[in-house]
LUMLOBA-274672 format. One record per residue: residue number from 1; chain; x, y, z of N, C-alpha, C in turn; residue in one letter. Coordinates in steps of 0.05 Angstrom, whole numbers, plus 5000, padded with zeros to 4 digits. Atoms other than C-alpha are relative to their C-alpha. Last residue first. Layout:
<recs>
(NUM; "A"; (X; Y; Z); (X; Y; Z); (X; Y; Z); "A")
...
</recs>
This chain:
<recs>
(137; "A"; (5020; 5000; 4980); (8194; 9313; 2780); (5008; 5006; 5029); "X")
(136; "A"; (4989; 4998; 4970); (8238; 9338; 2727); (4982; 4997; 5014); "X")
(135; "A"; (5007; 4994; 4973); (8194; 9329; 2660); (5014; 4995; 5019); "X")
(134; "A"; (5023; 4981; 5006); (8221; 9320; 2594); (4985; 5025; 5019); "X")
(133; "A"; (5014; 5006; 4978); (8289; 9286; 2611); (4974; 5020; 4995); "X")
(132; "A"; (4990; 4981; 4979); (8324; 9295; 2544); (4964; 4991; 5024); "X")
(131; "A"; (4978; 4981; 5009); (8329; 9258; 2485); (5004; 5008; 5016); "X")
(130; "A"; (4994; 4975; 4993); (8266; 9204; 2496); (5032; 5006; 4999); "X")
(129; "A"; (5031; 4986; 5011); (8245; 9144; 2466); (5000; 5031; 5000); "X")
(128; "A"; (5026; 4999; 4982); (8319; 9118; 2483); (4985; 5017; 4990); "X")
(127; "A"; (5029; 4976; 5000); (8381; 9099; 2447); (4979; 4994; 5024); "X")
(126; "A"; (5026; 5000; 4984); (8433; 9056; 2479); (4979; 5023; 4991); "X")
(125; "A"; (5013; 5022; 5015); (8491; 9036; 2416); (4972; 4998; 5011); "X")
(124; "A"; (4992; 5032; 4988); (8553; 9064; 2455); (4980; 4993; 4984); "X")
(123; "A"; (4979; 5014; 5016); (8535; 9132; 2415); (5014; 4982; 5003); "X")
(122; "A"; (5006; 5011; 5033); (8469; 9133; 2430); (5021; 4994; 4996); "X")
(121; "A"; (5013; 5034; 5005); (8495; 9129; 2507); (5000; 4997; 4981); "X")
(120; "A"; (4987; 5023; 4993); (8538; 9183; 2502); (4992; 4984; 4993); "X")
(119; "A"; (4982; 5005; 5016); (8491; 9239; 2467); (5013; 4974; 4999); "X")
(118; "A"; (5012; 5012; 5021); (8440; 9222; 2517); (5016; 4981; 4982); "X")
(117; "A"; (4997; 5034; 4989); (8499; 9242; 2573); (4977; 4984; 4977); "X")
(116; "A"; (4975; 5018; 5001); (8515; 9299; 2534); (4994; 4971; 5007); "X")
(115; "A"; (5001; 5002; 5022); (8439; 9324; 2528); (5030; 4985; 4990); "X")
(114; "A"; (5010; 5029; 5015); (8428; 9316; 2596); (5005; 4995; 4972); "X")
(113; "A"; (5017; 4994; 5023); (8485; 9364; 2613); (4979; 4978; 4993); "X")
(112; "A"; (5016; 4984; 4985); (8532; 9367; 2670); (4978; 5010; 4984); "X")
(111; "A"; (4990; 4986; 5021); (8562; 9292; 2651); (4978; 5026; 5011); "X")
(110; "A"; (5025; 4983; 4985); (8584; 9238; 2695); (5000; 5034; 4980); "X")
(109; "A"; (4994; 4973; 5008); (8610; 9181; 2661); (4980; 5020; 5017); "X")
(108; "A"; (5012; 4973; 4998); (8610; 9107; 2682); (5022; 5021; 4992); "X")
(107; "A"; (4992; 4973; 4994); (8638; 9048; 2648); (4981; 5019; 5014); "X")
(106; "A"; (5016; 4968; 4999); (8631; 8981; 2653); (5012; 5022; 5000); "X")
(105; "A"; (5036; 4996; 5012); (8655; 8917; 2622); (4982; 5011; 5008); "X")
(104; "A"; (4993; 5003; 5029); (8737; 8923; 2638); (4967; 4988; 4981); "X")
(103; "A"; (4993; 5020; 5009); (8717; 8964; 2690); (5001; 4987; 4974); "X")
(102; "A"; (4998; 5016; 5024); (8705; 9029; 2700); (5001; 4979; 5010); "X")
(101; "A"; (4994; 4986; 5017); (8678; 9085; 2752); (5011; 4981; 4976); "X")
(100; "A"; (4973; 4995; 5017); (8655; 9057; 2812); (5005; 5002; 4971); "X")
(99; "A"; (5000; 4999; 5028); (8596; 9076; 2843); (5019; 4999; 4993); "X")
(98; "A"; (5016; 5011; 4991); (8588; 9087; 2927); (4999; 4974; 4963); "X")
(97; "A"; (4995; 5027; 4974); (8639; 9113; 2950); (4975; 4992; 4992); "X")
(96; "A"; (4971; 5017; 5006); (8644; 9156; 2879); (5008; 4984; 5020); "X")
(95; "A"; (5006; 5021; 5022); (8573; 9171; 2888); (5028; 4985; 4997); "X")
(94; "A"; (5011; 5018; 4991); (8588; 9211; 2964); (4992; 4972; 4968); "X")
(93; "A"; (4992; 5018; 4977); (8643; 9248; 2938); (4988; 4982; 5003); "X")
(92; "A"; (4988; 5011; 5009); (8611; 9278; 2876); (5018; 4977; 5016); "X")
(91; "A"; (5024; 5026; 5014); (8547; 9297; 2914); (5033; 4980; 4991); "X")
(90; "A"; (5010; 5028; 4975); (8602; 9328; 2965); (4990; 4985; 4988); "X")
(89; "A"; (4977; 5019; 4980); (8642; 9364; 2908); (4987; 4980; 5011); "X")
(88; "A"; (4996; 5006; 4976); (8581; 9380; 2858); (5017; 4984; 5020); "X")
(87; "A"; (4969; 5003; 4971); (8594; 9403; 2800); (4982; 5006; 5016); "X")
(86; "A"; (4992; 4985; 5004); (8513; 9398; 2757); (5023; 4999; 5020); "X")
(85; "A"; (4986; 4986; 4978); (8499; 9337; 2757); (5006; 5021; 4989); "X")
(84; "A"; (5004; 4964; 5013); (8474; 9285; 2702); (4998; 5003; 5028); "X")
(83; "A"; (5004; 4978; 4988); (8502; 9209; 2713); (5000; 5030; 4992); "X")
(82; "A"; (4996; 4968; 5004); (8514; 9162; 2658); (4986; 5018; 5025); "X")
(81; "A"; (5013; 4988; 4987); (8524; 9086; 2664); (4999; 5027; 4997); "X")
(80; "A"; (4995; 4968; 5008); (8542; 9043; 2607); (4983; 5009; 5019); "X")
(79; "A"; (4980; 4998; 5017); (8553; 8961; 2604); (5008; 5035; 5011); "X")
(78; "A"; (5000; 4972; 5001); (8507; 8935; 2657); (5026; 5011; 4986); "X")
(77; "A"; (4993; 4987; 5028); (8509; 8861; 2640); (4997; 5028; 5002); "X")
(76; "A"; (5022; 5005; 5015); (8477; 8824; 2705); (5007; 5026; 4971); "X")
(75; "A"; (5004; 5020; 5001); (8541; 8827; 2744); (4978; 4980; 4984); "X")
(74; "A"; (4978; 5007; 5015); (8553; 8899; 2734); (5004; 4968; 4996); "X")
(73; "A"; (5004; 4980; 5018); (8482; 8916; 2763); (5021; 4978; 4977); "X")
(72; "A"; (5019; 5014; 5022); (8490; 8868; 2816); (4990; 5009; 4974); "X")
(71; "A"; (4997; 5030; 5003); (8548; 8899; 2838); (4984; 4983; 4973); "X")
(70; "A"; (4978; 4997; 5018); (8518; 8970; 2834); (5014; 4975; 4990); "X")
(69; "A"; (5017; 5007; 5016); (8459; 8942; 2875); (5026; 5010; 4970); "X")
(68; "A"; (4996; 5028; 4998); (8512; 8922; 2932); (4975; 5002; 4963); "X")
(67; "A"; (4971; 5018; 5004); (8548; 8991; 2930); (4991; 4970; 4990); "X")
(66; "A"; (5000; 4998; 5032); (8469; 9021; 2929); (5026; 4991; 4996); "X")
(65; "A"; (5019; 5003; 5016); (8454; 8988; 2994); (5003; 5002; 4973); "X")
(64; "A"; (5003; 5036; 5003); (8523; 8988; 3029); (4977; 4992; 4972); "X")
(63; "A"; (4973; 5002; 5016); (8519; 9073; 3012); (5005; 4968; 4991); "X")
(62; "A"; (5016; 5003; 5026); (8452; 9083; 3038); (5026; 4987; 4987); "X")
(61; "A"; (5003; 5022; 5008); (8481; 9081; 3106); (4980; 4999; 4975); "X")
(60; "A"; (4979; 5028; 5007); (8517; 9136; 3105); (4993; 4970; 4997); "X")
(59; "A"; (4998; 5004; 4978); (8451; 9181; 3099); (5024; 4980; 4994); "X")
(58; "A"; (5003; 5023; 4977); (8441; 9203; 3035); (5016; 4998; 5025); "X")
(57; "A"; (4975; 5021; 4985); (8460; 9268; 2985); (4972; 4974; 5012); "X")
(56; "A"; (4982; 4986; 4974); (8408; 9321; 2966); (5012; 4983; 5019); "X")
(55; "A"; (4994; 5017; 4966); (8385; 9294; 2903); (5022; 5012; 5012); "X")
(54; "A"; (5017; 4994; 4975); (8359; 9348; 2849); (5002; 4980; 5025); "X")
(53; "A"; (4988; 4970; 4996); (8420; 9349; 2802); (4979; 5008; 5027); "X")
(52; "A"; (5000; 4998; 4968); (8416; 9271; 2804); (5004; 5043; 5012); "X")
(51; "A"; (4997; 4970; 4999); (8390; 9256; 2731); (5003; 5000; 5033); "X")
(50; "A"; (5014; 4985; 4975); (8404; 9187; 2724); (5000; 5031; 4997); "X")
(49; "A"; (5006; 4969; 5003); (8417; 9145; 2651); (4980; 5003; 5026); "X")
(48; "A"; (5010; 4974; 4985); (8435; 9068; 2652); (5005; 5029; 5001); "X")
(47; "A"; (4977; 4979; 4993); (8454; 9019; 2597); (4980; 5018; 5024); "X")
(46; "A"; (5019; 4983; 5008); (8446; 8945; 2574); (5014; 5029; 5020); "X")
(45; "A"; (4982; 4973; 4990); (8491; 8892; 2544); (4974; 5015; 5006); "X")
(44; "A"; (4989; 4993; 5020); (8446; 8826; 2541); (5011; 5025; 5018); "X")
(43; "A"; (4989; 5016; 5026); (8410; 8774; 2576); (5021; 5018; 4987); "X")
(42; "A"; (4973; 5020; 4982); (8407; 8820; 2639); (5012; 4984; 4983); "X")
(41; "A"; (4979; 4998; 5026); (8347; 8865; 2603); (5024; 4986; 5008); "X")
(40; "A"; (5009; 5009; 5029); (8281; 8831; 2630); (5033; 5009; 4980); "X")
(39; "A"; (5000; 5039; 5007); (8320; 8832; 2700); (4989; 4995; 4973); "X")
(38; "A"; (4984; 5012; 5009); (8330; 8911; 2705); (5006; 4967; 4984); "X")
(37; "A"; (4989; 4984; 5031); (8265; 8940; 2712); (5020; 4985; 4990); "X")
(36; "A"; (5024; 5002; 5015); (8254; 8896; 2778); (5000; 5008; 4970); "X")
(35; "A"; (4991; 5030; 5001); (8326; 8907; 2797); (4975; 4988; 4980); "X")
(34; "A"; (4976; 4998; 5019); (8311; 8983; 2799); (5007; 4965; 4987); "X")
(33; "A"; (5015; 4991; 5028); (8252; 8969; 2829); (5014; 5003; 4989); "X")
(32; "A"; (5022; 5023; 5010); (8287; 8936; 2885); (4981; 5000; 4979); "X")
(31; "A"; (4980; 5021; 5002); (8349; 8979; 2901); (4977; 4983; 4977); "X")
(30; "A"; (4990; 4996; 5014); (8301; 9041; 2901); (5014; 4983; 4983); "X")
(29; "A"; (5032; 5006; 5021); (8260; 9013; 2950); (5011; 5008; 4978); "X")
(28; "A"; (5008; 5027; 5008); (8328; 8999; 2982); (4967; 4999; 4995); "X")
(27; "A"; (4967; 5013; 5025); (8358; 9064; 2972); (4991; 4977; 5002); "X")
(26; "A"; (5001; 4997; 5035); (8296; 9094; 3000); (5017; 4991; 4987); "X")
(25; "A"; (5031; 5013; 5013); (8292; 9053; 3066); (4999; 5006; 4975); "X")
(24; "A"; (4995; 5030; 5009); (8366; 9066; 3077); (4972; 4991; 4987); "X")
(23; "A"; (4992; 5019; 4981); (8351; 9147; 3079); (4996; 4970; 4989); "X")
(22; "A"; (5002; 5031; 4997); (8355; 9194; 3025); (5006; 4994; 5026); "X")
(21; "A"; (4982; 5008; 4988); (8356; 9270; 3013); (4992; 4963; 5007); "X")
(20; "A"; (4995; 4994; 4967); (8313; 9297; 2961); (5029; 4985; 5012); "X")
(19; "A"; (5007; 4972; 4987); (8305; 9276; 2891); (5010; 5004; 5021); "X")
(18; "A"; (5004; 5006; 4977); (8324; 9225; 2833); (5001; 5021; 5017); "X")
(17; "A"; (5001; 4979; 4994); (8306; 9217; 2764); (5001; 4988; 5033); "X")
(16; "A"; (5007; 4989; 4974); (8319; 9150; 2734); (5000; 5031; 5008); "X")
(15; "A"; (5003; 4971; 4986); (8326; 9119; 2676); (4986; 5003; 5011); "X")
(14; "A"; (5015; 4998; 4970); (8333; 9044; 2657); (5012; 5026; 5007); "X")
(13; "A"; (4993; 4980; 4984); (8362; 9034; 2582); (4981; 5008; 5022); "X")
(12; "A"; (4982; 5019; 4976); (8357; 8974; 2535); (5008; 5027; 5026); "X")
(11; "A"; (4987; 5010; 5020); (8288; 9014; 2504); (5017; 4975; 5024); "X")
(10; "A"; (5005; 4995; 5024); (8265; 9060; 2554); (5021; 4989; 4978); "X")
(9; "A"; (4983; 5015; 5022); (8258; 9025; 2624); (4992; 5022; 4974); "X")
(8; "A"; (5019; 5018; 5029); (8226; 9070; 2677); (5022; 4990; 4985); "X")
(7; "A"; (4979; 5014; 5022); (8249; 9100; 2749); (4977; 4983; 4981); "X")
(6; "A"; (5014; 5009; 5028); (8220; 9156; 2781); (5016; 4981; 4991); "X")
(5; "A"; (4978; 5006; 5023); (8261; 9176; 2854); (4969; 4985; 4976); "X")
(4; "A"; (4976; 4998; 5005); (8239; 9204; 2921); (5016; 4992; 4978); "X")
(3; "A"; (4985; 4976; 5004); (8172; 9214; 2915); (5029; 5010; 4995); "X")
(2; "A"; (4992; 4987; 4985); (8162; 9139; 2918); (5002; 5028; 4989); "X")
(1; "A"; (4975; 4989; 5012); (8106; 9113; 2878); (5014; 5017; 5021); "X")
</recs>
């Protein structure tokens, strides 16, 4: 398991916690388990939930990597994304080159609360086992 990020399926929903600073190698072990998780739900609408209040940016080249898993994300039915943050300019900078923000069959939101971004999802239709991130790793 990387240190740098947790990811699990709960329900139609793939959450993530993510940590430190990144280089390309972690955005594409990241890329690839993420994908992994992802493929059982692709038949259908499904949703993502990150907590990023503890990642300390990436390296510019991470950016290609997660731009191209974002893609495939939105291409394999990703309906609802939610990001948790507390304001952060630069974090906010570097996701928005990297994450785009609607289309006419996704949305992201970025919210400074886990309990908003929960909120969200249930109310698109994505519960999960869990309410709030239990453990920060």
């Amino acid at each position: 398991m990387n240190p740098k990020f947790k990811l699990w399926r709960e329900q139609k929903v793939i959450m993530a916690v993510v940590n430190g600073s990144w280089d390309r190698r972690t955005a594409e072990e990241f890329s690839a388990e993420f994908i992994r998780l992802a493929v059982p739900l692709s038949h259908a609408p499904w949703a993502h939930l990150v907590y990023l209040d503890n990642w300390q940016l990436g390296v510019p080249e991470i950016e290609p990597v997660i731009k191209q898993l974002v893609q495939w994300c939105i291409d394999h039915q990703l309906s609802y994304a939610a990001q948790i943050y507390c304001p952060h300019m630069v974090k906010q900078y570097q996701l928005e080159r990297m994450v785009i923000d609607k289309t006419e069959v996704f949305e992201r939101r970025v919210y400074p609360t886990q309990e908003a971004a929960f909120a969200w999802l249930a109310e698109k239709g994505f519960d999960t086992d869990s309410q709030i991130f239990a453990k920060i790793a």
